[in-house]
C-alpha positions in Angstrom: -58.5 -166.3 77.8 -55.3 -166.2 79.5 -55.1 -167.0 83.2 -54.1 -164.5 85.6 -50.2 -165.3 86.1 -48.1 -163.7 88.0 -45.3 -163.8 85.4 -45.4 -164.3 81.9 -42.9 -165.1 78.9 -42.4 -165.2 75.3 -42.1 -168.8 74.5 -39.7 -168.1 71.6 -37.3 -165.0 72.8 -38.1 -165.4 76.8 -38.6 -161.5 77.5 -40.7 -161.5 80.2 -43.9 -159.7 79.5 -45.3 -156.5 81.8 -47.8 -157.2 84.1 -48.6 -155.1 86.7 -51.6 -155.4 89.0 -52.6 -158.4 86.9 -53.0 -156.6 83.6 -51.1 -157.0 80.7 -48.9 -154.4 79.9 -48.3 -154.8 76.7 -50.3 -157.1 74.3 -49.3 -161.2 73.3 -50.4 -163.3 70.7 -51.7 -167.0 72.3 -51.7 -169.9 70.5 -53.7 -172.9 71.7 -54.3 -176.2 69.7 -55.8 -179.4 70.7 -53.8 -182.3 68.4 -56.9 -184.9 67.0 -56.2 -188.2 64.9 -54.2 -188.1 62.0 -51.7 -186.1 63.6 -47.9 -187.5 65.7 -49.9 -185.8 68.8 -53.3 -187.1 69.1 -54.8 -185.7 72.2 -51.9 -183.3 73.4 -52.8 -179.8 74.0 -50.2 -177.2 73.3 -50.2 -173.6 74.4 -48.1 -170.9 73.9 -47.4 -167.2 73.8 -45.8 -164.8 71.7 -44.3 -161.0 72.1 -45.2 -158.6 69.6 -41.7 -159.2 67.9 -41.2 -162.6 67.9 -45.2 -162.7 66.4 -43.7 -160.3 63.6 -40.9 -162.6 63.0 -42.8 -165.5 62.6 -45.3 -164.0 60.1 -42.8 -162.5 58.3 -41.7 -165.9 57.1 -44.9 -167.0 56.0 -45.6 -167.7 52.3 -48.9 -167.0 52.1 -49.7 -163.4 54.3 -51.8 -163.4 57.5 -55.1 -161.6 56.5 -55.5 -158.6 58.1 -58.9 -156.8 58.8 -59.4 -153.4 60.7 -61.6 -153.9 64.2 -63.6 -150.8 65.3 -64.2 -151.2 69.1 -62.1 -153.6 71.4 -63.6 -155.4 74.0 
């Protein structure tokens, strides 16, 4: 879960996200990955977040479609 950060951006565009009295305003997608072996970044952790738009933007180029499933309650 995403700490509590007074500010926040979109890694790709750099719109800053609303916040206001520590809640998220509008809703980010968060990508976290710990590199293993085998990879040009064994043991580097890389975090990131992006707005709605640029998430659409990057999915949109993907050749295989993300798979999409309805939820019925949020927590």
């Amino acid at each position: 879960m995403m700490k509590e950060k007074r500010e926040l951006f979109c890694n790709a565009c750099g719109k800053k996200i609303r916040i206001e009295n520590g809640i998220l305003r509008e809703d980010v997608f968060e990508g976290k990955k710990v590199w293993g072996y085998f990879s040009d970044k064994d043991a580097v952790y890389h975090s990131f977040i992006l707005c709605e738009e640029c998430y659409d933007k990057m999915i949109s180029g993907f050749s295989i479609p993300v798979e999409e499933t309805a939820v019925t309650e949020l927590i």
